[in-house]
N, C-alpha and C positions, 0 to 999 in steps of 0.2 A: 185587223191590220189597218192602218192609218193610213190615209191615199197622201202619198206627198206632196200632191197638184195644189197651188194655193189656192185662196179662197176668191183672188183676183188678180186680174192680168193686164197691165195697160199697155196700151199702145198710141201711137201716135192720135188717132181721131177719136179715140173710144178705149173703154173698159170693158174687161169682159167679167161678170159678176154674178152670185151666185142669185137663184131664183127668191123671191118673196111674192105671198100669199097676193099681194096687193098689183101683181104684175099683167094677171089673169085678163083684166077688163083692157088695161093696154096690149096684151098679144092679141087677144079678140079683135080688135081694132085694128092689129096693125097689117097682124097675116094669118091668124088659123081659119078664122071664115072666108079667106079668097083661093079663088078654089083655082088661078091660075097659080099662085105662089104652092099649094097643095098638089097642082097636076103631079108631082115627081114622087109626093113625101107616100111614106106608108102609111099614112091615115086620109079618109076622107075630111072636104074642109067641116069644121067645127059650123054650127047652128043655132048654137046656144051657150053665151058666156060658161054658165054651170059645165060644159067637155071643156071647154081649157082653165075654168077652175079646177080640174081633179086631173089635170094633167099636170100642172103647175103643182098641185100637194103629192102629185107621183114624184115629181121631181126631186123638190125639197124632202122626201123621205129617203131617195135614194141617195142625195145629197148626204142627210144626216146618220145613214147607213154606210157610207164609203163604200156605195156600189160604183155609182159614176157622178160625175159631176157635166151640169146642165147649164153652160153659163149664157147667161144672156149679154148680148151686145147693147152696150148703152153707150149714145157719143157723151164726150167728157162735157161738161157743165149743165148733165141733163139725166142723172144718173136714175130718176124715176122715171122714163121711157124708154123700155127695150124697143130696137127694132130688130132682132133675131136673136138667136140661140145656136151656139155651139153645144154638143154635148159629146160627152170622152166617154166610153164604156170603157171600162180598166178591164184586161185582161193579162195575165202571164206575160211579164215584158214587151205589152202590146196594148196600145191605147187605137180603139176602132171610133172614129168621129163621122157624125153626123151634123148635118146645119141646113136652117132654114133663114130668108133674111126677108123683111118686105120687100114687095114689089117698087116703093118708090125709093129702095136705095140701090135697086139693081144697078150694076153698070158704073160704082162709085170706086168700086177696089174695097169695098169696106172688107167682106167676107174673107179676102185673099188674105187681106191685113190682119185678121183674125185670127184664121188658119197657122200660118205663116209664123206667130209671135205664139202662139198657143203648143205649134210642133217644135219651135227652137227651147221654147222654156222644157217642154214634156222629154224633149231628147237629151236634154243637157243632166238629166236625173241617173244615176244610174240603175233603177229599177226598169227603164223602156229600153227599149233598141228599136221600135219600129211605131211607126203612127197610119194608119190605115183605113181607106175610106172607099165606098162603092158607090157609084151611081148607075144609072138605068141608061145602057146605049144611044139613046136617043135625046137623052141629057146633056148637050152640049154646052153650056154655059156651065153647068155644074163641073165638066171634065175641065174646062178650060180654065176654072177659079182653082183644082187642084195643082193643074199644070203648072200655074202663075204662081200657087205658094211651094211650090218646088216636089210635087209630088212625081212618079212616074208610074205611067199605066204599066202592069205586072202582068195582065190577061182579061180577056175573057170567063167569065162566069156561065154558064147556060142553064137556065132556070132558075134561076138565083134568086129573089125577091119581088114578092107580088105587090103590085102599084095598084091600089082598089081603083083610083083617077083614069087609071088608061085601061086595064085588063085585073079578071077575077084568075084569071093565069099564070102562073111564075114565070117573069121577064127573064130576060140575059143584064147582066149589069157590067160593065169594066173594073175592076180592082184596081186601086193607086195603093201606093207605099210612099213614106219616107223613112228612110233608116238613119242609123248612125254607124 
């Protein structure tokens, strides 16, 4: 089956676009080795260029599988430097999103602006009805970038998602939605 998500998404500051091989040494750079922008994520920060090179060919495989699509954030006239990545997992009338952004664009609205244009394109489809996203209780900036792109907390999780950065233990995380 053919994911109907396009291959690109613009928005007012930025595009969100699909992964290239060539992107690796600029996510390295930007945010998988800092391991504050990593405190939340489910991977520890990267080490060595070569783990976000084979995360970046994980991607684009599952890009060119129409498992999910992994778009990276790039501001407009700058289209070779990501500085984060949305990624859609497709599920049965259900798009589950994850996102990571550098640390020096925290606090810009980029992320929300991302979110935000990526759940109004994803809802207006009619294969989705809901766009849905978790983060780790303790993750307040991550809950408040949901809130801002129009999500609403649904509940509580309890053990939900193991954050290797904080605990080898499975967290509680809050679940957001957006519906149509």
């Amino acid at each position: 089956m053919t994911i109907p998500l396009p291959d690109e998404i613009h928005t007012p500051r930025m595009m969100l676009r699909a992964p290239r091989a060539s992107d690796a040494l600029h996510l390295f750079e930007a945010y998988t080795q800092d391991p504050e922008v990593a405190r939340f994520m489910t991977w520890r920060p990267h080490t060595q260029v070569s783990q976000t090179e084979g995360f970046v060919a994980y991607c684009m495989k599952a890009w060119a599988e129409d498992r999910s699509r992994a778009y990276l954030l790039v501001p407009h006239g700058n289209d070779d430097v990501p500085v984060g990545m949305l990624e859609a997992r497709l599920q049965p009338r259900t798009v589950d999103i994850g996102y990571v952004l550098q640390r020096q664009c925290w606090g810009a609205g980029l992320m929300s602006e991302a979110i935000e244009a990526f759940s109004h394109l994803a809802l207006s489809l009619p294969e989705y009805f809901r766009i849905q996203a978790t983060c780790d209780v303790e993750n307040a900036a991550s809950a408040r970038t949901l809130e801002k792109s129009g999500f609403v907390r649904e509940g509580r999780l309890e053990r939900h998602t193991v954050i290797p950065n904080v605990s080898d233990e499975p967290r509680a995380s809050f679940m957001y939605a957006r519906c149509k």
